[in-house]
C-alpha positions in Angstrom: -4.7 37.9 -16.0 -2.2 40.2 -17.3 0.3 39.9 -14.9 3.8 38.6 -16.4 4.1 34.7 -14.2 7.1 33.1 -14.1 6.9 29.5 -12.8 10.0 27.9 -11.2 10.0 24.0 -11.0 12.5 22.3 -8.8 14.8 19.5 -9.9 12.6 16.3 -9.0 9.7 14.3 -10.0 7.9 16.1 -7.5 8.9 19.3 -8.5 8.2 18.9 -12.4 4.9 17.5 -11.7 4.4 20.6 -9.6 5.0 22.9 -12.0 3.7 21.0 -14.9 0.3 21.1 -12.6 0.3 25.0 -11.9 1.7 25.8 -15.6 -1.1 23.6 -17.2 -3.7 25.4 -15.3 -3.0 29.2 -15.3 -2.4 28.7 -18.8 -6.1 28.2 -19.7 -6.6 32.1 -18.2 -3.3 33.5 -19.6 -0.8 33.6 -22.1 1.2 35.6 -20.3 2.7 32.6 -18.5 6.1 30.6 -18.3 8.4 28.4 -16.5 12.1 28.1 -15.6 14.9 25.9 -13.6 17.6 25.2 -13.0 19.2 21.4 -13.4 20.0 19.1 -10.4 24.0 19.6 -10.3 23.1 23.1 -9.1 21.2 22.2 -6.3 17.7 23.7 -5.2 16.1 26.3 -4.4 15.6 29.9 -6.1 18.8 31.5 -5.0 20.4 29.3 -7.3 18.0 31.6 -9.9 17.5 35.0 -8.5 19.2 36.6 -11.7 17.9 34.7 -14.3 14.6 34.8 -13.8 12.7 36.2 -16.9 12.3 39.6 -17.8 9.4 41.2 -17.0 7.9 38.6 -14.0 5.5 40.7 -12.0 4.3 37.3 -10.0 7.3 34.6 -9.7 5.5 31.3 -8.7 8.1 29.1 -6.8 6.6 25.3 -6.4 8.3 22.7 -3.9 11.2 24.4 -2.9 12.2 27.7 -1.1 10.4 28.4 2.1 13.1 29.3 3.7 15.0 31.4 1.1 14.2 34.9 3.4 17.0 36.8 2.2 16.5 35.8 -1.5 12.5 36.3 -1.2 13.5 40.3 0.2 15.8 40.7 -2.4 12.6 39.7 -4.8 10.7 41.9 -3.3 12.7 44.9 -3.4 12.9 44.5 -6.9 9.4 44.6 -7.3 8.5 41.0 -8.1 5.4 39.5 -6.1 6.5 35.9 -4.9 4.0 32.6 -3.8 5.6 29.7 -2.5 4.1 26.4 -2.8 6.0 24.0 -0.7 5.7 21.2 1.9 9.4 21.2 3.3 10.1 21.5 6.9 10.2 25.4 7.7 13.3 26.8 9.6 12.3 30.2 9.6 9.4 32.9 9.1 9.3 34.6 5.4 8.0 37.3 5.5 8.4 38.6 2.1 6.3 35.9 0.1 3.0 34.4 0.0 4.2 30.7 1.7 1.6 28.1 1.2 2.9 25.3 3.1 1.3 22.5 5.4 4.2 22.5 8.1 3.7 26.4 8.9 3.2 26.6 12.7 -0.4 28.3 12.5 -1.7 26.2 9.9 -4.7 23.2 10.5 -4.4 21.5 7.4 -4.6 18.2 8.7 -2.4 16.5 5.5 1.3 17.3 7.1 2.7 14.6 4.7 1.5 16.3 1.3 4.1 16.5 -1.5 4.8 19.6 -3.2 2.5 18.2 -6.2 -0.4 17.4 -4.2 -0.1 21.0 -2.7 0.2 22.9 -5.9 -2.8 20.5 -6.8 -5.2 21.9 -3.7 -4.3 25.3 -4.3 -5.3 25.2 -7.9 -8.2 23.7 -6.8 -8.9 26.7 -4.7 -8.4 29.2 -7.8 -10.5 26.8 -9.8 -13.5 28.0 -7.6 -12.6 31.6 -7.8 -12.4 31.5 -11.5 -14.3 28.8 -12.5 -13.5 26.1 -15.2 -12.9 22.3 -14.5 -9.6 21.9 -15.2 -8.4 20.3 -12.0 -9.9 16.9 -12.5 -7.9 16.1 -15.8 -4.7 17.1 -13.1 -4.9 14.6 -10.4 -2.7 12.0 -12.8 0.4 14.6 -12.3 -0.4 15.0 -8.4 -0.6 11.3 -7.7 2.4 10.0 -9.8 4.1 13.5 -7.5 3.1 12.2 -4.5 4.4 8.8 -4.7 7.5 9.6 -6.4 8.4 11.6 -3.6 7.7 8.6 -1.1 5.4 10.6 1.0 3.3 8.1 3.4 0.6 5.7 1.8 -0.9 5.3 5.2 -2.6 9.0 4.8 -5.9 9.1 3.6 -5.5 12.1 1.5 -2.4 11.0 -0.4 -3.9 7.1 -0.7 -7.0 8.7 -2.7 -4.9 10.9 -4.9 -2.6 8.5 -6.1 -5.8 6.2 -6.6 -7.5 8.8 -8.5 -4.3 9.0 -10.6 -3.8 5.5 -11.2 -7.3 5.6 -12.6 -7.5 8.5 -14.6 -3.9 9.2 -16.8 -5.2 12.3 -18.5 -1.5 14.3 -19.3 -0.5 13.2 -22.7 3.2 13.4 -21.7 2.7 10.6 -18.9 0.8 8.6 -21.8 3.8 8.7 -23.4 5.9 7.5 -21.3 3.9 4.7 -20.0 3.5 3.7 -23.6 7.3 3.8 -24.0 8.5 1.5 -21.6 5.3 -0.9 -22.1 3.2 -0.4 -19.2 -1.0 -0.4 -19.5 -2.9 2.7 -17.9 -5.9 1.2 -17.8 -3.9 -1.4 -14.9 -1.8 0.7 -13.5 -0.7 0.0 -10.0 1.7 2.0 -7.8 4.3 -0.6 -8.0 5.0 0.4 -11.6 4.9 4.1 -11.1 8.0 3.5 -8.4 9.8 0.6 -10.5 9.4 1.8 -13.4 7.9 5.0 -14.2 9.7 7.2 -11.6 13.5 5.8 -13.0 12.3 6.9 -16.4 11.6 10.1 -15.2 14.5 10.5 -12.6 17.0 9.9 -15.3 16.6 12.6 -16.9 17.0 15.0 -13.5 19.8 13.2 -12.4 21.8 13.5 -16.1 21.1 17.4 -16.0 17.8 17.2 -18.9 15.0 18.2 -16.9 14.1 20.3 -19.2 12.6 17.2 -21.3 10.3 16.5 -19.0 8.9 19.7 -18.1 8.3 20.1 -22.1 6.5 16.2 -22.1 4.2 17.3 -19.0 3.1 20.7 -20.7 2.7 19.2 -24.2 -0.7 18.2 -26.1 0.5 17.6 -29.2 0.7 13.2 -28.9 3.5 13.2 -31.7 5.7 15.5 -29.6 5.2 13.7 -26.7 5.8 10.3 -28.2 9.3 11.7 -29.3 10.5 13.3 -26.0 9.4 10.1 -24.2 11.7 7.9 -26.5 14.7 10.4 -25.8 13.8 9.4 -21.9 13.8 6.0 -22.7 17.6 6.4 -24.3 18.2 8.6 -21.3 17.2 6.0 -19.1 19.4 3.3 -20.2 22.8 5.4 -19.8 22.1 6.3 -16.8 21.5 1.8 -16.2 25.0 1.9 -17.7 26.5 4.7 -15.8 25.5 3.8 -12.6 26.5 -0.2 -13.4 29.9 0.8 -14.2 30.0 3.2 -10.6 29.4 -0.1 -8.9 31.8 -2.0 -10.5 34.6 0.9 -10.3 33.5 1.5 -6.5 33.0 -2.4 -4.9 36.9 -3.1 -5.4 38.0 -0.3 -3.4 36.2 -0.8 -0.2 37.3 -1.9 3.3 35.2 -5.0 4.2 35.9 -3.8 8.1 33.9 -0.4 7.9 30.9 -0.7 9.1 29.9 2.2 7.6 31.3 2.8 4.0 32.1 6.0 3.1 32.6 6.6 -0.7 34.6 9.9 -2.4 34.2 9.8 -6.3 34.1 13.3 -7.4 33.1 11.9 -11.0 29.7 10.8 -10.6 27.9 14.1 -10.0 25.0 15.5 -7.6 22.4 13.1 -9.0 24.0 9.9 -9.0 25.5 9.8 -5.3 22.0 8.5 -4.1 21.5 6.0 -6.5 25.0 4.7 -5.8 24.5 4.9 -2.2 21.3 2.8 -2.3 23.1 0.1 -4.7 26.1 -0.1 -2.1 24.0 -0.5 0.7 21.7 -3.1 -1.2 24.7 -5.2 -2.3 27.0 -4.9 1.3 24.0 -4.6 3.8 25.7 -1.7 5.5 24.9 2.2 5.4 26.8 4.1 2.8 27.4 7.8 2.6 28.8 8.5 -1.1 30.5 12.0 -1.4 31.3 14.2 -4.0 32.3 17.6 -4.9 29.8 20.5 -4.5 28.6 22.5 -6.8 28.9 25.8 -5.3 32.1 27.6 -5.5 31.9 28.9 -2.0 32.0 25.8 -0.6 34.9 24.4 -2.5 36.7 23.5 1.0 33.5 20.9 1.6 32.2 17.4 0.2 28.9 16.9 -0.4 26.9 13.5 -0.7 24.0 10.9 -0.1 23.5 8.6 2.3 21.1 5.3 2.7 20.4 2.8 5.5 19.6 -0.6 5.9 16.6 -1.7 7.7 14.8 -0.2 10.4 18.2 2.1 11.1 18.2 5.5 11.6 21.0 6.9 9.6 19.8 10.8 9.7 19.8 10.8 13.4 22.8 8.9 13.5 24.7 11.4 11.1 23.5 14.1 12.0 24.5 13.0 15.5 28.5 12.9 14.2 30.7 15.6 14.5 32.4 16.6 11.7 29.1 16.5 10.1 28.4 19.8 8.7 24.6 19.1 7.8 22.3 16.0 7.7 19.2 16.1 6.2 16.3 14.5 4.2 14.7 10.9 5.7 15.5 8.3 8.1 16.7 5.8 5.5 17.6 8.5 2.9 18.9 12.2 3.2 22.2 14.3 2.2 24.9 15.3 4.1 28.2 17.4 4.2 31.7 17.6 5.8 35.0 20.2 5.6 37.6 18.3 2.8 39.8 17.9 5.8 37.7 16.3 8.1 37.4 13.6 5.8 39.7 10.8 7.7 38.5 11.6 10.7 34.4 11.6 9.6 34.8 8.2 8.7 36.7 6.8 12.0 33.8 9.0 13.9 31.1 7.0 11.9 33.1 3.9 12.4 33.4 4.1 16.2 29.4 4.7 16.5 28.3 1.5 14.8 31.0 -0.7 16.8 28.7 -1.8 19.2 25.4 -1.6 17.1 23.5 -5.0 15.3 22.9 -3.8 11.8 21.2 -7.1 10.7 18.7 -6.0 8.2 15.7 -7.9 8.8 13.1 -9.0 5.9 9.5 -9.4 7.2 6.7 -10.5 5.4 3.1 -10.9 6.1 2.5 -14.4 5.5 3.1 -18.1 4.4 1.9 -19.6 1.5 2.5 -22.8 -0.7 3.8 -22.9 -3.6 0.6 -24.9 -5.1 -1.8 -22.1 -3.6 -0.5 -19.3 -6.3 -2.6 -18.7 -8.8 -4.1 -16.4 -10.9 -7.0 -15.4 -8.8 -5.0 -15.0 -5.6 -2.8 -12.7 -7.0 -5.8 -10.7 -8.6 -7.3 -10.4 -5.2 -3.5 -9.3 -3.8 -2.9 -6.7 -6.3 -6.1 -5.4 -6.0 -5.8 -4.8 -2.2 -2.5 -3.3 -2.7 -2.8 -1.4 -6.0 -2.2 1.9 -3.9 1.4 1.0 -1.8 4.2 2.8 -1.0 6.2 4.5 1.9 4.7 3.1 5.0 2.5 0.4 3.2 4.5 -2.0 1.2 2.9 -4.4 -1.1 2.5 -7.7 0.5 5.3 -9.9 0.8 5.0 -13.8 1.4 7.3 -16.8 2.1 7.1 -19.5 -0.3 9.1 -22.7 0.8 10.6 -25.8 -1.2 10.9 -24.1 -4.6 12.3 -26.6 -6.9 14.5 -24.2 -9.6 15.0 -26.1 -12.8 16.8 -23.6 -14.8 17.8 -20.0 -14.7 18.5 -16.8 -17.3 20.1 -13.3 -17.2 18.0 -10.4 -18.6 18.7 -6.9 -19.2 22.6 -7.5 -19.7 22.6 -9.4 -16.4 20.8 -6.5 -14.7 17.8 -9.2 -13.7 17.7 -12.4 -13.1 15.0 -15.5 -13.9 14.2 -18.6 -12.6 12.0 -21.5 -13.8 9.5 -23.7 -11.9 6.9 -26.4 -13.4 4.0 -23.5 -12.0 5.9 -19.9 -11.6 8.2 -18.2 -12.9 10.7 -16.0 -10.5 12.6 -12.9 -11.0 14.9 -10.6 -9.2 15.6 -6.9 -10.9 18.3 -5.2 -10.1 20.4 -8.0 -9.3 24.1 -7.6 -8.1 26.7 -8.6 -9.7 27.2 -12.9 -9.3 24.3 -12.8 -8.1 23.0 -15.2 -11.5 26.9 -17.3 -10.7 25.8 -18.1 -7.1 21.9 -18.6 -8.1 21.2 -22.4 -7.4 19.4 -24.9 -10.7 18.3 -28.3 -9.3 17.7 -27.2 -6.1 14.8 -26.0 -3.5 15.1 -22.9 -2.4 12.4 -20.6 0.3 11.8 -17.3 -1.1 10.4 -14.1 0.3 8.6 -11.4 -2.1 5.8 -10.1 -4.0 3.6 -11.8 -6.4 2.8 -11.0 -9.8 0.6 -11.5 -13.1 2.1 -11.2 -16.3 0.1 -10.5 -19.2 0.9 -10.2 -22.1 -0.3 -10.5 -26.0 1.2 -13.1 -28.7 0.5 -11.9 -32.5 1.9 -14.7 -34.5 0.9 -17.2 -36.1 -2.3 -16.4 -34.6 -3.5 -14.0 -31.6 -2.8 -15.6 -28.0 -2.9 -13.7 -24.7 -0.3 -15.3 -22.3 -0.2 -15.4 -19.0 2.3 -16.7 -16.3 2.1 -16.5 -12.7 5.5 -14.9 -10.9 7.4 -14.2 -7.7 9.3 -11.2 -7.7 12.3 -11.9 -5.3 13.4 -10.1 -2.5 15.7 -12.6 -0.4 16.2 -16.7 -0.5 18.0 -19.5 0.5 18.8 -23.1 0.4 15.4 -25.1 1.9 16.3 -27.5 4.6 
């Protein structure tokens, strides 16, 4: 290939992973090959881009973003640079000016519709793989399945259930090595749990505090020291954005109305890639949706907020914004998406958002597939439970049971209060991301029912002599008092 490529990575886990995946390969046929971005306070898309790509690109290679960037793909074109779009985004309108490689296209039967951009870029690669031989593509699955789940596309299709298997099962990249090593999780046990608690936060932090170029650089890397280093700087990366975001909450709980409904949230401090993460906190801590606004990053559009919203249970916020009528745009998922409204029409967005939910039930119902006692958890059970649920996600969540008449005997904060433990004579319970008083109000001497997820923790003692230690555990999602 002698054709200058220019890869352009969007400003997600999915999109990194993207790139990373179409970089990685081409560059075992050329050197004639790199990759650019742009960070997540400017937004996505290539228009953001259009005069910075680099010099010289003959073929511009634009992965999980962009199919519907006509005017920008034209402009491209005119100025002689061949463009291929590898997406999976809903398409608004035809583009005509690229090479669009996208599931959602009207006229095409691939039968995955809910592919990530990462899985995508994966197939297509594939594809070239059998045009220009090599085998290549198997040692990249581990990026398409940790982009798949990260971007919560549905664990009840086939295709995506086997990719993120295959990933789970094969870490090849030395980058994701890295990082698994850093914040102390095993590959060779890998489930999909970790990849979402753990894994993806690591990852996401640095997006969201404007470093994404770290993690393109740990997903392109071979060289183990490198890698080892970069994932460290996550690590650090990872833990102020912990502290940022627990110092949002505490700044934000005081000043809202406990009669809305529907909070509505302005800080113009915490930036493009916190306003979801705060959102989802809120909405966790109130049980209410939350829409958390903030100032745009485009200067035409200085007149507008911009923000996140997230729902609570089985409510349909996007339909229900997008439904609103100072609502300028609403999109993304159900449960999760963006949306926008004029500075002015602030006041009167909020009453409008108020007014819908007056008559709606919001309760946000907790099931959970079955109960068990207390005396029944052990450590083959929960073998036989992860193993049936090492592949979960969006649409197929990790079992959840009720366990009843839980006798709590004492109780510790973790994590600078961040989690919160519980003692038993037989388990051991925890709940991450705890809100704040949640350890105050958590009851010692008392039974308690608990729903949530059950765990094996593993783990090896050096000293005085070698010891592998295990303890069974409940990870909590809601309890109360027994009768």
């Amino acid at each position: 290939m002698k054709e200058r490529i220019a890869v352009h990575a969007d400003v997600d886990f999915d999109g990194v992973t993207s790139a990373a995946i179409i970089y990685n390969f081409l560059k075992q046929y050329t050197n004639n090959i790199c990759y650019f971005h742009a960070q997540r306070r400017d937004g996505h898309g290539i228009y953001l881009l259009k005069d910075k790509i680099p010099e010289g690109t003959e073929l511009l290679i634009i992965v999980d973003s962009s199919s519907n960037e006509v005017d920008t793909c034209k402009e491209l074109s005119e100025r002689g640079i061949e463009v291929i779009i590898i997406d999976h985004h809903t398409i608004e309108t035809k583009n005509e000016y690229c090479t669009l490689i996208n599931p959602q296209q009207e006229d095409c039967s691939y039968p995955n519709k809910n592919a990530s951009g990462a899985l995508i870029t994966w197939k297509m690669c594939q594809v070239l793989e059998d045009r220009l031989g090599g085998d290549i593509c198997k040692n990249l699955i581990d990026l398409a399945g940790t982009g798949v789940h990260s971007d919560q596309m549905s664990m009840l299709e086939p295709e995506n259930r086997y990719v993120v298997n295959e990933a789970l099962n094969n870490i090849k990249n030395m980058g994701l090595k890295s990082a698994l090593k850093a914040i102390g999780l095993n590959e060779s046990k890998l489930n999909a749990t970790e990849i979402a608690f753990f894994l993806s936060p690591l990852i996401n932090a640095a997006t969201r505090l404007d470093r994404i170029e770290l993690i393109l650089q740990l997903f392109t890397s071979d060289d183990p020291v490198e890698c080892d280093k970069l994932a460290k700087t996550l690590k650090k990366l990872n833990n102020e954005r912990k502290k940022k975001q627990a110092e949002a909450i505490d700044r934000i709980l005081p000043t809202i109305e406990p009669s809305d409904k529907c909070v509505v949230v302005l800080d113009t401090t915490l930036g493009k890639g916190f306003n979801g993460l705060i959102a989802g906190d809120l909405a966790n801590q109130l049980q209410k949706p939350v829409i958390v606004l903030g100032e745009p990053t485009d200067e035409e559009k200085r007149d507008e907020y911009h923000g996140s919203f997230r729902s609570i249970g089985s409510f349909n916020m996007l339909d229900f914004v997008s439904s609103i009528p100072e609502a300028l745009f609403a999109g993304g998922h159900p449960a999760a998406g963006g949306t926008g409204i004029k500075k002015c029409d602030l006041e009167k967005f909020k009453k409008s958002l108020n007014e819908g939910l007056s008559d709606r039930d919001l309760e946000n119902v907790l099931y959970y597939e079955l109960e068990i006692d207390l005396k029944e958890i052990d450590e083959p059970l929960i073998k036989e439970i992860k193993k049936l649920y090492k592949v979960n996600g969006q649409n197929f969540k990790e079992a959840r049971f009720l366990i009843k008449n839980i006798f709590i005997s004492d109780k510790q904060e973790l994590g600078g209060g961040s989690t919160v433990k519980a003692y038993t004579d037989k388990v051991e319970l925890l709940k991450f991301r705890a809100p704040k008083g949640y350890y105050d109000h958590f009851p010692v001497f008392s039974n308690i029912d608990v729903i949530g997820t059950l765990n094996m923790n593993e783990f090896t003692q050096w000293k005085p002599y070698k010891k592998i230690i295990k303890s069974n555990q409940i990870f909590i999602d809601a309890y109360c008092i027994s009768n």
